[in-house]
PyMOL Python script that loads the backbone (N, CA, C, O; Angstrom):
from pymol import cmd

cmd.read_pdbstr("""\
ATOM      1  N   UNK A   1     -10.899   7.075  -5.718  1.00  0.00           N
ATOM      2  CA  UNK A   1     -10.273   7.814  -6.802  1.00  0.00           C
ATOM      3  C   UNK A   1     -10.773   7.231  -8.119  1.00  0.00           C
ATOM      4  O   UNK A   1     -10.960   6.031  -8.325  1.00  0.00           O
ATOM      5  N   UNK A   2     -10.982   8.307  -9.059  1.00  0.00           N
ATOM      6  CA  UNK A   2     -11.740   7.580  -9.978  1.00  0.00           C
ATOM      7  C   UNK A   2     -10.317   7.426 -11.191  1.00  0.00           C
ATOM      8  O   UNK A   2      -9.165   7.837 -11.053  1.00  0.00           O
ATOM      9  N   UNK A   3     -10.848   6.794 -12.181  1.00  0.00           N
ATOM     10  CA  UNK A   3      -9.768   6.242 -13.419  1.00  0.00           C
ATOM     11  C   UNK A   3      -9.201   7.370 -14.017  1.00  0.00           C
ATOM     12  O   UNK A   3      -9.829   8.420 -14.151  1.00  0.00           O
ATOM     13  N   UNK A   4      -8.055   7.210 -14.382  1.00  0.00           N
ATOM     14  CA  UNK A   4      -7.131   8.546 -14.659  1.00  0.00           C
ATOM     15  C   UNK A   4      -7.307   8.348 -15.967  1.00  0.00           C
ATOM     16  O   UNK A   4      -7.425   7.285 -16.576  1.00  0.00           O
ATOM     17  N   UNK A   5      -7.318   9.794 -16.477  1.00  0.00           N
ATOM     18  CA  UNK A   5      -8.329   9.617 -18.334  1.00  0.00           C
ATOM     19  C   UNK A   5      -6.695   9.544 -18.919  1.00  0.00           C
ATOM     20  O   UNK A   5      -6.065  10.528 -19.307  1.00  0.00           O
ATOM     21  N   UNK A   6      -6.129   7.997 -18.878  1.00  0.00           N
ATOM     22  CA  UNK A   6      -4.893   8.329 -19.294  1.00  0.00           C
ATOM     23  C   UNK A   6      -5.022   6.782 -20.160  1.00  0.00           C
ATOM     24  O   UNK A   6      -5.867   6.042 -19.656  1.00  0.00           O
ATOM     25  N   UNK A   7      -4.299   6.213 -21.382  1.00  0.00           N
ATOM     26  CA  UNK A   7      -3.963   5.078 -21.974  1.00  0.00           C
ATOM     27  C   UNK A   7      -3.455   4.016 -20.647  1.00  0.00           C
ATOM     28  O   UNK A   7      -2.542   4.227 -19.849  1.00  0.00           O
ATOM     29  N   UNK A   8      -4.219   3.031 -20.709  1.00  0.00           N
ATOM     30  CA  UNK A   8      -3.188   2.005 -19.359  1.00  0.00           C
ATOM     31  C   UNK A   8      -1.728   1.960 -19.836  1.00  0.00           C
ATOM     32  O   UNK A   8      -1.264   2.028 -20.974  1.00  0.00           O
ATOM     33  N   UNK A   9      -1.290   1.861 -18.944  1.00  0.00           N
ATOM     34  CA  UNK A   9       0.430   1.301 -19.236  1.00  0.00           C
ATOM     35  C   UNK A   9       0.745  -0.119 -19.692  1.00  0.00           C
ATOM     36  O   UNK A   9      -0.059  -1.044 -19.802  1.00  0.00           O
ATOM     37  N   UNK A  10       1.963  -0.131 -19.921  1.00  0.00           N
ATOM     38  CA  UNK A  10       2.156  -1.945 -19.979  1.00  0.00           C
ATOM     39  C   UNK A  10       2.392  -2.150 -19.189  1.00  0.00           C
ATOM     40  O   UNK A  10       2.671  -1.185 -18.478  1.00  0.00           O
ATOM     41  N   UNK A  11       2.540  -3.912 -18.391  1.00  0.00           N
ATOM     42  CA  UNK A  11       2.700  -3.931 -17.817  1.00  0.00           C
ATOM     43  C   UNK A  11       4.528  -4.795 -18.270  1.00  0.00           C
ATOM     44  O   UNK A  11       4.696  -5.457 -19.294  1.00  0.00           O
ATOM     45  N   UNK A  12       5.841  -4.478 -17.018  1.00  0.00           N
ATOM     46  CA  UNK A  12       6.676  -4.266 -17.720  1.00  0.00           C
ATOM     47  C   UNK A  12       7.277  -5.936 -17.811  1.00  0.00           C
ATOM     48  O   UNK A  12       8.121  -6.381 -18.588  1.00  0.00           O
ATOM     49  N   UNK A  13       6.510  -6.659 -16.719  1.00  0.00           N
ATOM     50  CA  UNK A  13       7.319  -8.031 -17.633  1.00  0.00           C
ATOM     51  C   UNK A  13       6.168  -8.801 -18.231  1.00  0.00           C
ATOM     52  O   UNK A  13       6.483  -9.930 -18.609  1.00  0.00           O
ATOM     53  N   UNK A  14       5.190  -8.533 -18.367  1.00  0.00           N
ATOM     54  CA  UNK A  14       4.661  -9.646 -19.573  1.00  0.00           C
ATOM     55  C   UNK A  14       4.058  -8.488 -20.984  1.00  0.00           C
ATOM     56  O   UNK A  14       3.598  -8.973 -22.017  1.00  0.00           O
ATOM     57  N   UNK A  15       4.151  -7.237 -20.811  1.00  0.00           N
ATOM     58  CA  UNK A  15       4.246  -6.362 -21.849  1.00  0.00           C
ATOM     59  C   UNK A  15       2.523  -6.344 -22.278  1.00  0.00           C
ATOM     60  O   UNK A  15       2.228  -5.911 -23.391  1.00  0.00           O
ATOM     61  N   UNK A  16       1.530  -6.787 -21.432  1.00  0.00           N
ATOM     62  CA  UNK A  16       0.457  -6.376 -21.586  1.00  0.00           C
ATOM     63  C   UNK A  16      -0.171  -5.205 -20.716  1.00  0.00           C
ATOM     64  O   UNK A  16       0.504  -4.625 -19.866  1.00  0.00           O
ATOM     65  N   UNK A  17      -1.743  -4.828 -21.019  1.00  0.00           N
ATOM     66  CA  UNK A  17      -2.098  -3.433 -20.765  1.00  0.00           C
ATOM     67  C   UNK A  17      -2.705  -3.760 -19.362  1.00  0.00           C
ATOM     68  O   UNK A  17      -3.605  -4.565 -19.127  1.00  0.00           O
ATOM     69  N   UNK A  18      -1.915  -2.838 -18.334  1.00  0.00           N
ATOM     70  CA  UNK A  18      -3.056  -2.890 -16.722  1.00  0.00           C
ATOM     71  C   UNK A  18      -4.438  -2.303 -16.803  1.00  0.00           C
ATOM     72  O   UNK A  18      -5.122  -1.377 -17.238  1.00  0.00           O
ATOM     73  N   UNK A  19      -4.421  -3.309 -16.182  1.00  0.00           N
ATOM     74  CA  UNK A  19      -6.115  -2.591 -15.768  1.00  0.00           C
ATOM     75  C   UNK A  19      -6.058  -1.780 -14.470  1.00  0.00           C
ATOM     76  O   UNK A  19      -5.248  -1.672 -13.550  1.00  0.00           O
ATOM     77  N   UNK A  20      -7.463  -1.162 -14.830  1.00  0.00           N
ATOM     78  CA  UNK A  20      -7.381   0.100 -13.499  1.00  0.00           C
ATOM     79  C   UNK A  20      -8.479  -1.074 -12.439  1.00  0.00           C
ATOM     80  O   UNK A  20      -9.389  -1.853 -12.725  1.00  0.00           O
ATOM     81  N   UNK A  21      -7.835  -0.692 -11.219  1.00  0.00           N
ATOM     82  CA  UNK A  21      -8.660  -1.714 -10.063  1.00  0.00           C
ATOM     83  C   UNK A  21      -7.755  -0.743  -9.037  1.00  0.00           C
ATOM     84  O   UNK A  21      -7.339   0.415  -9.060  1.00  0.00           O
ATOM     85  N   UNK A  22      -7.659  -2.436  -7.682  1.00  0.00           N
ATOM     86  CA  UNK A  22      -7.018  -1.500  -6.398  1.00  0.00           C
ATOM     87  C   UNK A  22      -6.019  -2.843  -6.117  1.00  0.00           C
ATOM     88  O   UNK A  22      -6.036  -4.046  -6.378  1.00  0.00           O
ATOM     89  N   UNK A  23      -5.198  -1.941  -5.465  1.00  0.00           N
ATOM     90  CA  UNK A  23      -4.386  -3.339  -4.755  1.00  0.00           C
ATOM     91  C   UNK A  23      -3.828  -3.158  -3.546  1.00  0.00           C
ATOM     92  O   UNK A  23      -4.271  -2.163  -2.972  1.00  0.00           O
ATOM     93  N   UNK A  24      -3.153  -3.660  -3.054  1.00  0.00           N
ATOM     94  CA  UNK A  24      -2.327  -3.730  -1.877  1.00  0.00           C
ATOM     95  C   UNK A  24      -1.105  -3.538  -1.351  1.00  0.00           C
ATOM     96  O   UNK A  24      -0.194  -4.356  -1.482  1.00  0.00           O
ATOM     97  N   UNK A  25      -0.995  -2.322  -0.651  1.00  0.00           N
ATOM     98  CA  UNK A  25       0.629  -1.947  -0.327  1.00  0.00           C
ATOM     99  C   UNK A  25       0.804  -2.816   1.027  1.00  0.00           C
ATOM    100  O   UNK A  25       0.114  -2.939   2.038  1.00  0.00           O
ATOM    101  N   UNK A  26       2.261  -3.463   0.517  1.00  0.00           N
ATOM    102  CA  UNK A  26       2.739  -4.085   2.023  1.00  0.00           C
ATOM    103  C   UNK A  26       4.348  -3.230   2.419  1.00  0.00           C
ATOM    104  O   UNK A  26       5.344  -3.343   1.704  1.00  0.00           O
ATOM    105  N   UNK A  27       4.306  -2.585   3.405  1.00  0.00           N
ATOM    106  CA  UNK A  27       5.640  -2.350   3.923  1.00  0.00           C
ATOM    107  C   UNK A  27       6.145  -3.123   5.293  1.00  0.00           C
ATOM    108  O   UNK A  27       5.353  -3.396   6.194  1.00  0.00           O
ATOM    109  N   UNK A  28       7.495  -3.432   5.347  1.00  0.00           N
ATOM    110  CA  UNK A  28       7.693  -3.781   6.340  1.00  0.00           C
ATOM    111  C   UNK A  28       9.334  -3.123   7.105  1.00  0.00           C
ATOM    112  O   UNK A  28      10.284  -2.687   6.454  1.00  0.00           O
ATOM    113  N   UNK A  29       9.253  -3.228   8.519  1.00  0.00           N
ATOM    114  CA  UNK A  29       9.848  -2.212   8.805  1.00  0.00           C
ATOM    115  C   UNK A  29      10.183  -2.609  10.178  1.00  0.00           C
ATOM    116  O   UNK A  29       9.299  -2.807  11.011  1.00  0.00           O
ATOM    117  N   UNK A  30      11.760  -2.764  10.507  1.00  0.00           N
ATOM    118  CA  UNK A  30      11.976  -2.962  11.773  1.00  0.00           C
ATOM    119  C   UNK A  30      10.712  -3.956  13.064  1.00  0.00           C
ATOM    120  O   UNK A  30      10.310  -3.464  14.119  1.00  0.00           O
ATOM    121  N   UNK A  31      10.378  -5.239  12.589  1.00  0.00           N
ATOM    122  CA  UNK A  31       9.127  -5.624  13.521  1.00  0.00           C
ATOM    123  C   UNK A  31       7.905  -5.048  13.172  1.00  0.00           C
ATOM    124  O   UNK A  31       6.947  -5.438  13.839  1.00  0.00           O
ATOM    125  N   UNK A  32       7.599  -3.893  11.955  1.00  0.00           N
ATOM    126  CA  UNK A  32       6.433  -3.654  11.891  1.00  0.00           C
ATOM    127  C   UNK A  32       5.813  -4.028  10.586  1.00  0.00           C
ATOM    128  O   UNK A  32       6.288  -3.496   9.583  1.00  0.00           O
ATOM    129  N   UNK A  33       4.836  -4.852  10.455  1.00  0.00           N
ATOM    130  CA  UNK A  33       4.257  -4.206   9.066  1.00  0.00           C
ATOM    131  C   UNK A  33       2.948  -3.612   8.908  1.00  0.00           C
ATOM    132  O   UNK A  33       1.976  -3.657   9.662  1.00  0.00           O
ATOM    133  N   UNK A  34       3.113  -3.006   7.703  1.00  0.00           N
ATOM    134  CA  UNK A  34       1.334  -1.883   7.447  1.00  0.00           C
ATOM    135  C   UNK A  34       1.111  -2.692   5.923  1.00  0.00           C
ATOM    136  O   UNK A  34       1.852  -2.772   4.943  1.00  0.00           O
ATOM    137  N   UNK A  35      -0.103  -3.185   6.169  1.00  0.00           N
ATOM    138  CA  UNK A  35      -0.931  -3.208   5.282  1.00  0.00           C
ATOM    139  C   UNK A  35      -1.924  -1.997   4.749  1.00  0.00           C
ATOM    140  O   UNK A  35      -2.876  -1.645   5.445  1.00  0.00           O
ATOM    141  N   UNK A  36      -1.662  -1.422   3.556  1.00  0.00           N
ATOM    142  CA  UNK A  36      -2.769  -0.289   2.981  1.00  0.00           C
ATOM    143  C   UNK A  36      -3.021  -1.221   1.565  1.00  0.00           C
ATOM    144  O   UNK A  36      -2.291  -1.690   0.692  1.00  0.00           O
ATOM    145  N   UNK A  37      -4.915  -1.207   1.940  1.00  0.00           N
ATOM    146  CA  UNK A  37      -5.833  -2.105   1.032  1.00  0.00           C
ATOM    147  C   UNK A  37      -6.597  -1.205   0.485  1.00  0.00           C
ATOM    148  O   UNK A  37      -6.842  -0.112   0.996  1.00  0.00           O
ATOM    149  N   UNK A  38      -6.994  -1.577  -0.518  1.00  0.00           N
ATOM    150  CA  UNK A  38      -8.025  -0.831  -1.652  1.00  0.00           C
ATOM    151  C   UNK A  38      -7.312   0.671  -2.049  1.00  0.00           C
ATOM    152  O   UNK A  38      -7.739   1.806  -1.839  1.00  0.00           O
ATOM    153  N   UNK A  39      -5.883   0.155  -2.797  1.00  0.00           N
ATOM    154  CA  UNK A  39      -5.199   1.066  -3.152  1.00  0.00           C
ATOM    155  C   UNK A  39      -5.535   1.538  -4.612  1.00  0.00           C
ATOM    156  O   UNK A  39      -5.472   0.467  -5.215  1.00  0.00           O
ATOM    157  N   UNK A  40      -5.806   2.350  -5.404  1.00  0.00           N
ATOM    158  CA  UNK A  40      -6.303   2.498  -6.558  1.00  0.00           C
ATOM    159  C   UNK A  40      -4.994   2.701  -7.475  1.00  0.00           C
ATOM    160  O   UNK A  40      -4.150   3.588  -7.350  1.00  0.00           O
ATOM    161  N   UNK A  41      -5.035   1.547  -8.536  1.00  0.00           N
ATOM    162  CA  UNK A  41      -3.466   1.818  -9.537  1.00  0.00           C
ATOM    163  C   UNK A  41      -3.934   0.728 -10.604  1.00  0.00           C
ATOM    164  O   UNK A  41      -4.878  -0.057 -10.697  1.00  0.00           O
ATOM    165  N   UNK A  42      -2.686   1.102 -11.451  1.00  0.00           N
ATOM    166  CA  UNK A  42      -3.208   0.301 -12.712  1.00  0.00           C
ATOM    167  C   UNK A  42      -2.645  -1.229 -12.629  1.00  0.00           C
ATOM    168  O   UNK A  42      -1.415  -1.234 -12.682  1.00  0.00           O
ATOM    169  N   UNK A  43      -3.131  -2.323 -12.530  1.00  0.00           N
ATOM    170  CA  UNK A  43      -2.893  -3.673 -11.846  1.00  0.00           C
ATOM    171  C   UNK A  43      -2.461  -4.694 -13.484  1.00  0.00           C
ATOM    172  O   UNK A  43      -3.173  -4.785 -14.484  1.00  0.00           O
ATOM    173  N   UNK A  44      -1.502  -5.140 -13.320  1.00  0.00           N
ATOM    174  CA  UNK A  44      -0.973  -6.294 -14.598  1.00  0.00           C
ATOM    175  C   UNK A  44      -2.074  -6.927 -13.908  1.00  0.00           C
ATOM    176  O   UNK A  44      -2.243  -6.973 -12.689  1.00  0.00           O
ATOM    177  N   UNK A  45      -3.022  -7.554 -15.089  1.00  0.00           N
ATOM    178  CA  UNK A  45      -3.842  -8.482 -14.840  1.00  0.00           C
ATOM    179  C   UNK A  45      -3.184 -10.259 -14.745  1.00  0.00           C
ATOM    180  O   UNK A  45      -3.857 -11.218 -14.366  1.00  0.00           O
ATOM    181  N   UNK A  46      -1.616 -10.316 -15.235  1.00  0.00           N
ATOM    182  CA  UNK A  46      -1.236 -11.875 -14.994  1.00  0.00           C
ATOM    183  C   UNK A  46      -0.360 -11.681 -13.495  1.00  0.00           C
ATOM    184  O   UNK A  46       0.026 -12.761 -13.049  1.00  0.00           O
ATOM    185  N   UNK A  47      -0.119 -10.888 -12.947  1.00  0.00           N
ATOM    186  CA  UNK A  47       0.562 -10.652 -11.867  1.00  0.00           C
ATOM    187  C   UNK A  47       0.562  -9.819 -10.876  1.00  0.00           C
ATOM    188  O   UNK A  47      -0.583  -9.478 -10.578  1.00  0.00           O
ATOM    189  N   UNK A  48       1.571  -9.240 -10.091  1.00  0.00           N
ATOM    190  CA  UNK A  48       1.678  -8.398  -9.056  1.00  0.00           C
ATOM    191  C   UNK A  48       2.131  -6.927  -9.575  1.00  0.00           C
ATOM    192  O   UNK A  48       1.870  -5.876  -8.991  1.00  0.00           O
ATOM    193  N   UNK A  49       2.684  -7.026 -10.490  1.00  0.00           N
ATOM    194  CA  UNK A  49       3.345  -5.344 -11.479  1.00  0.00           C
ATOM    195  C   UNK A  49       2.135  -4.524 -11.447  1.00  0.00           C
ATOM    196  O   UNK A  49       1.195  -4.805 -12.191  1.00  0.00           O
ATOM    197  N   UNK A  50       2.057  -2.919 -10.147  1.00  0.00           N
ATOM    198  CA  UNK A  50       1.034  -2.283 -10.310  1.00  0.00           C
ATOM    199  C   UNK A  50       2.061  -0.801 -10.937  1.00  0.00           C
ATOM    200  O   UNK A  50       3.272  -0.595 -11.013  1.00  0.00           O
ATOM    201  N   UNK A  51       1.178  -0.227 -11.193  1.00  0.00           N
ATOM    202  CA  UNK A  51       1.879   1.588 -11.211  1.00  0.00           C
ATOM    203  C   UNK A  51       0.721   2.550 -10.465  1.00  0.00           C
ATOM    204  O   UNK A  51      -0.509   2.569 -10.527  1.00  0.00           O
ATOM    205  N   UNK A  52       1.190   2.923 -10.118  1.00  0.00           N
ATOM    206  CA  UNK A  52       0.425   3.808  -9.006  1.00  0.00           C
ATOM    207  C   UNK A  52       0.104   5.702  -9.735  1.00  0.00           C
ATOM    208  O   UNK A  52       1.170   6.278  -9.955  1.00  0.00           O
ATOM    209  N   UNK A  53      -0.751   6.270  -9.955  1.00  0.00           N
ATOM    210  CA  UNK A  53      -1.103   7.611 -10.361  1.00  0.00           C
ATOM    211  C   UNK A  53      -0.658   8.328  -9.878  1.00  0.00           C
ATOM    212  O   UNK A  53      -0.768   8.238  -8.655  1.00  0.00           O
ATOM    213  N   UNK A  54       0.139   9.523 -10.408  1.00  0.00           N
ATOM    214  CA  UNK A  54       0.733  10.519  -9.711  1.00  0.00           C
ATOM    215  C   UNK A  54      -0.353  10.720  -8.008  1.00  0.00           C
ATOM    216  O   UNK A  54      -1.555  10.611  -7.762  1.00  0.00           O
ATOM    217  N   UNK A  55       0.560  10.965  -7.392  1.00  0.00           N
ATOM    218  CA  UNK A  55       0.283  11.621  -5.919  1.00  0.00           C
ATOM    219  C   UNK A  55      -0.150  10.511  -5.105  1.00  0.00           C
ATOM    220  O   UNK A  55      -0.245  10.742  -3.899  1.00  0.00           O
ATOM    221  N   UNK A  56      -0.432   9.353  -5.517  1.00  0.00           N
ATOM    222  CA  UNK A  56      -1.047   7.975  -4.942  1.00  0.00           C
ATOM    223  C   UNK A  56       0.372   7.412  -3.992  1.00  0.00           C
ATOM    224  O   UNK A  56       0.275   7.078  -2.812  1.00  0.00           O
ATOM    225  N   UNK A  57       1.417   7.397  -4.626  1.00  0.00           N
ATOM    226  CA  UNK A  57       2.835   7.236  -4.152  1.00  0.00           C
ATOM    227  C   UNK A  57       3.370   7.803  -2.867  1.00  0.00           C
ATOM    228  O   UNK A  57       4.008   7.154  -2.038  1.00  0.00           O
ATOM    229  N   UNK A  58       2.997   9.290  -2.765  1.00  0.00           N
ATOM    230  CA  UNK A  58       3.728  10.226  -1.867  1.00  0.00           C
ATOM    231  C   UNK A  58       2.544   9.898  -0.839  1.00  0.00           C
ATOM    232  O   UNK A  58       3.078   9.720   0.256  1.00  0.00           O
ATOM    233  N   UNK A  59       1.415   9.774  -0.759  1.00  0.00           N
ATOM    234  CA  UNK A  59       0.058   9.873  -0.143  1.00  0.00           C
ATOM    235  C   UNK A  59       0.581   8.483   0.606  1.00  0.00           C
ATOM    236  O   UNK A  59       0.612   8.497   1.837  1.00  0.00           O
ATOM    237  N   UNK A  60       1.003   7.256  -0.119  1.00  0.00           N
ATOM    238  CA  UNK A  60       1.135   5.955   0.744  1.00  0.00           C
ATOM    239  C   UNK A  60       2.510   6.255   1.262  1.00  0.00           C
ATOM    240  O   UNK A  60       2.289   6.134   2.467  1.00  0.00           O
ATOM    241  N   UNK A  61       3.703   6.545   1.173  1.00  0.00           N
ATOM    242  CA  UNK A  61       4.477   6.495   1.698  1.00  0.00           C
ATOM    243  C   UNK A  61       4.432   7.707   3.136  1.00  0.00           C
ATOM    244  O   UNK A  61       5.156   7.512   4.112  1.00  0.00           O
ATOM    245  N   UNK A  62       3.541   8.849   3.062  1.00  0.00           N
ATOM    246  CA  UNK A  62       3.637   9.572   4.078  1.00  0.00           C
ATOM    247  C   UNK A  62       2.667   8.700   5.214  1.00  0.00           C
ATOM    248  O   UNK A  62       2.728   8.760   6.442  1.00  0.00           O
ATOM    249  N   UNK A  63       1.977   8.073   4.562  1.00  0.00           N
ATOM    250  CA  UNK A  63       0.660   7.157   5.477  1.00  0.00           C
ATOM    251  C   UNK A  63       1.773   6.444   6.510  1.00  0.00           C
ATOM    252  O   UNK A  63       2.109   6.661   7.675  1.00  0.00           O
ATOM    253  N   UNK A  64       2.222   5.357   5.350  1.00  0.00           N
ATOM    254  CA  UNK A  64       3.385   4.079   6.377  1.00  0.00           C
ATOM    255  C   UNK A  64       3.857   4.915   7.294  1.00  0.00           C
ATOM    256  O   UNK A  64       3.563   4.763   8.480  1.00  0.00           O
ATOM    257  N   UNK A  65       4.869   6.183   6.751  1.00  0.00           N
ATOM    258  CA  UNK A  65       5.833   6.198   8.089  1.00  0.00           C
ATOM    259  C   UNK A  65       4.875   6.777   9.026  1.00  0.00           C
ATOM    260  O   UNK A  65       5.372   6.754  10.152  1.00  0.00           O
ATOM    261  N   UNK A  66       3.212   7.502   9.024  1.00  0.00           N
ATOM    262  CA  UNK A  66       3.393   7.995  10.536  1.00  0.00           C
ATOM    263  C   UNK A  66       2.493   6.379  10.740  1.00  0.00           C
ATOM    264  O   UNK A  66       2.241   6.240  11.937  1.00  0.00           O
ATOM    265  N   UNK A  67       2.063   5.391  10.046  1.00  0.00           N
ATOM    266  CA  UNK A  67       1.666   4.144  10.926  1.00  0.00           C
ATOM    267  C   UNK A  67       2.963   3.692  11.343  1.00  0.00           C
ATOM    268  O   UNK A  67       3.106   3.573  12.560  1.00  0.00           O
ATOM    269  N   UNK A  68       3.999   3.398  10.562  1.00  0.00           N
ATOM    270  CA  UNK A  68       5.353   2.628  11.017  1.00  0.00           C
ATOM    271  C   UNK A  68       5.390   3.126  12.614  1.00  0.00           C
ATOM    272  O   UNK A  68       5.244   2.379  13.583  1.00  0.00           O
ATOM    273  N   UNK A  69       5.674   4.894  12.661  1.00  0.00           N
ATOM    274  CA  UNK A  69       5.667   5.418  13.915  1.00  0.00           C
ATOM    275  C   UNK A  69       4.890   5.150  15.205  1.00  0.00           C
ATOM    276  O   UNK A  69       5.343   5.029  16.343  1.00  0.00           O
ATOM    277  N   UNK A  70       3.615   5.083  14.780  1.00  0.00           N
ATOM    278  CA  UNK A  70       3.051   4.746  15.772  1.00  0.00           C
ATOM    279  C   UNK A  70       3.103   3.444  16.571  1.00  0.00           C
ATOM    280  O   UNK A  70       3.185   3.360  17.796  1.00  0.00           O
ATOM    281  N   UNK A  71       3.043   2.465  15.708  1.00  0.00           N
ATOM    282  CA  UNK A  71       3.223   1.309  16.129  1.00  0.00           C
ATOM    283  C   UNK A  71       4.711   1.132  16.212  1.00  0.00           C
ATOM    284  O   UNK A  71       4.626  -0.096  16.194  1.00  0.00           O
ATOM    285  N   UNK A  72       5.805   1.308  16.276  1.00  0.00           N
ATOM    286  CA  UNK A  72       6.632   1.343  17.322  1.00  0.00           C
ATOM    287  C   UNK A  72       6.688   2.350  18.410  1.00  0.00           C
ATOM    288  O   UNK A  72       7.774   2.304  18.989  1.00  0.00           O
ATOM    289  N   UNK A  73       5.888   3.232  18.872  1.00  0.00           N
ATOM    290  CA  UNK A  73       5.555   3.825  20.189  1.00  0.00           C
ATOM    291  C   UNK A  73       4.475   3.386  20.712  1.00  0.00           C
ATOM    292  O   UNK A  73       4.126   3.946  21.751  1.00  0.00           O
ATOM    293  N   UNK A  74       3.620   2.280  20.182  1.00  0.00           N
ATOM    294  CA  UNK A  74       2.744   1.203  20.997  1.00  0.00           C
ATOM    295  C   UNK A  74       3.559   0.241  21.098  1.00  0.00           C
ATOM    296  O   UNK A  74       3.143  -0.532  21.961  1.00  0.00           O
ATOM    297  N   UNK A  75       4.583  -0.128  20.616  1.00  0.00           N
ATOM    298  CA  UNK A  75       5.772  -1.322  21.405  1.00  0.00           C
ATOM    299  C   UNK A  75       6.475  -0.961  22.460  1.00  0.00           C
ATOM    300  O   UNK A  75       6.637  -1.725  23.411  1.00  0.00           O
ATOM    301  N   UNK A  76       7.004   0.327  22.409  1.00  0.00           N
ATOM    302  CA  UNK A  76       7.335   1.127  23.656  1.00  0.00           C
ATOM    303  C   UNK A  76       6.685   1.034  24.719  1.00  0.00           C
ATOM    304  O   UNK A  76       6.993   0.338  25.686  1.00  0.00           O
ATOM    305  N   UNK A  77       5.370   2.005  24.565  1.00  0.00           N
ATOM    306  CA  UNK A  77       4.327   1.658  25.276  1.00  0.00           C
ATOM    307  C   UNK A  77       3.362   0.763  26.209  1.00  0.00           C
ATOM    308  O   UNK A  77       2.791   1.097  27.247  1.00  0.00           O
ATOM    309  N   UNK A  78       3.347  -0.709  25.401  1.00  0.00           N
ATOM    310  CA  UNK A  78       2.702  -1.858  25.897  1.00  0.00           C
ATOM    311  C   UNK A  78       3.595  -2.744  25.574  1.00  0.00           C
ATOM    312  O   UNK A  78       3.377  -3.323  24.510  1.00  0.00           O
ATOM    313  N   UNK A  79       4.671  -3.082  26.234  1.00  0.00           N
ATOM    314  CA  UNK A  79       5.785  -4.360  25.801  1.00  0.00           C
ATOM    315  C   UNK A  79       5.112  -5.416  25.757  1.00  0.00           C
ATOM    316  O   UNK A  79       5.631  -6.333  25.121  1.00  0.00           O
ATOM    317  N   UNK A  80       3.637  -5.698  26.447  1.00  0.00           N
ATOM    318  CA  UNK A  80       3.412  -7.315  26.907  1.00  0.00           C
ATOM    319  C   UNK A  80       2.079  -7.473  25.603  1.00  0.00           C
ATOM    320  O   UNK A  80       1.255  -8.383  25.514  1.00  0.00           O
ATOM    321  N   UNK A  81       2.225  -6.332  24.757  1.00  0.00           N
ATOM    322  CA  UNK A  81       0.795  -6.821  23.899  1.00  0.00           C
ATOM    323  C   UNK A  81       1.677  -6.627  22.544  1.00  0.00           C
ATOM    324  O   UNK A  81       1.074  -6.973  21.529  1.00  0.00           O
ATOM    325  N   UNK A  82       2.964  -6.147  22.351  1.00  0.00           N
ATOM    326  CA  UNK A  82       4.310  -6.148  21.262  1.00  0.00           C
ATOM    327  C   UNK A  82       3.973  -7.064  20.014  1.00  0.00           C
ATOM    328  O   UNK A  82       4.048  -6.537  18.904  1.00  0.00           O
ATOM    329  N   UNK A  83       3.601  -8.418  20.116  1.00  0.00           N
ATOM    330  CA  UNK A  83       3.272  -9.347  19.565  1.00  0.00           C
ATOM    331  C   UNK A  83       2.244  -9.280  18.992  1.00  0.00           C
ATOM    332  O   UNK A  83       2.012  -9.951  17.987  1.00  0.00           O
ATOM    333  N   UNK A  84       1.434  -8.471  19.506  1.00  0.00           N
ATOM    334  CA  UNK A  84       0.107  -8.514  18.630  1.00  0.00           C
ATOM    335  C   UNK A  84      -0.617  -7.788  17.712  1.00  0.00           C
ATOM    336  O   UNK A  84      -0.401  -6.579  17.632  1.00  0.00           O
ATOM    337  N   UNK A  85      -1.555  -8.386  16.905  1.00  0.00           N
ATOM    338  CA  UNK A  85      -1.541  -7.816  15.369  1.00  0.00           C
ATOM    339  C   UNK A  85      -3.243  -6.798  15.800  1.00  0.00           C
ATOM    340  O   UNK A  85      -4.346  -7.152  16.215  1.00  0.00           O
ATOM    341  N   UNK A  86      -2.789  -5.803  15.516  1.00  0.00           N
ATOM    342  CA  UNK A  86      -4.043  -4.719  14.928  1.00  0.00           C
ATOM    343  C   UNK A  86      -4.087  -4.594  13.769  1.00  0.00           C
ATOM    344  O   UNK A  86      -3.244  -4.715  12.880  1.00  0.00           O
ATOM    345  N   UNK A  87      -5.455  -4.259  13.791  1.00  0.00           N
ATOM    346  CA  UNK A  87      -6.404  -3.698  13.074  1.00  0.00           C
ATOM    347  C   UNK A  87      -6.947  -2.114  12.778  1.00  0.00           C
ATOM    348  O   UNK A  87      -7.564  -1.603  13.712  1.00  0.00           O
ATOM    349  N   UNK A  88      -6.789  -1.402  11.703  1.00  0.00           N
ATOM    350  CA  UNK A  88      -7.072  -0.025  12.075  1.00  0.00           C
ATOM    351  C   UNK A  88      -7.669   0.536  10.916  1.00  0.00           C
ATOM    352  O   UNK A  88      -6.951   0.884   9.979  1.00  0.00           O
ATOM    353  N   UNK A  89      -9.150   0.690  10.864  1.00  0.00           N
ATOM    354  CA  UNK A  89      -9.686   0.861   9.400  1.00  0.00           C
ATOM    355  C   UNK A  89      -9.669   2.273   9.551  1.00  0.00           C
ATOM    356  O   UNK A  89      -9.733   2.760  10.680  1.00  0.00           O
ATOM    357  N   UNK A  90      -9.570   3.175   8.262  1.00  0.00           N
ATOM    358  CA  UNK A  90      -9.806   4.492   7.984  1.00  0.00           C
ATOM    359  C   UNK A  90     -11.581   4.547   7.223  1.00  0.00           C
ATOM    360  O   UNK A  90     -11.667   4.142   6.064  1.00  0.00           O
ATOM    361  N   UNK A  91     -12.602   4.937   7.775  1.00  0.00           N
ATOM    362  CA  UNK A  91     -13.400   4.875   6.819  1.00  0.00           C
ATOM    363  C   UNK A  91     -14.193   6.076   6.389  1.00  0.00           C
ATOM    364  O   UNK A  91     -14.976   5.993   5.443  1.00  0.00           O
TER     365      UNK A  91
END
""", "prot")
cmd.dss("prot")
cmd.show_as("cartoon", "prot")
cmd.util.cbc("prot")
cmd.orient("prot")
């Protein structure tokens, strides 16, 4: 996704301007978590405070729940591999 022709925001606790880059959504969820990397949003350069571009939001949250889903119907599925961490690139 390319840079949204918009003024950066502040960022809201040290009150300076984000930069546009990518970052990292972590959800976690009943035993599961999803990592989604190379997220495109406007990043506080002294910290973790991102804001995300319209539709970037709804796009990651519909992602998690059908990963959340799946990977608790591979716990269902394989009780004796439950414990273990995948990997699942989109490319």
């Amino acid at each position: 996704m390319k840079r949204p022709a918009l003024h950066p925001p502040l960022c809201s606790e040290h009150r300076t301007p984000r930069h546009w880059g990518e970052t990292e959504f972590v959800h976690r969820e009943d035993g599961v978590e999803v990592v989604v990397r190379h997220v495109p949003a406007w990043v506080c350069p002294q910290g973790d405070d991102v804001a995300f571009p319209p539709g970037v939001t709804d796009e990651l949250i519909e992602t998690v729940r059908q990963l959340v889903r799946m990977a608790k119907q591979g716990k269902i599925d394989h009780p004796l591999l439950s414990e273990q961490e995948y990997l699942v690139r989109v490319l």
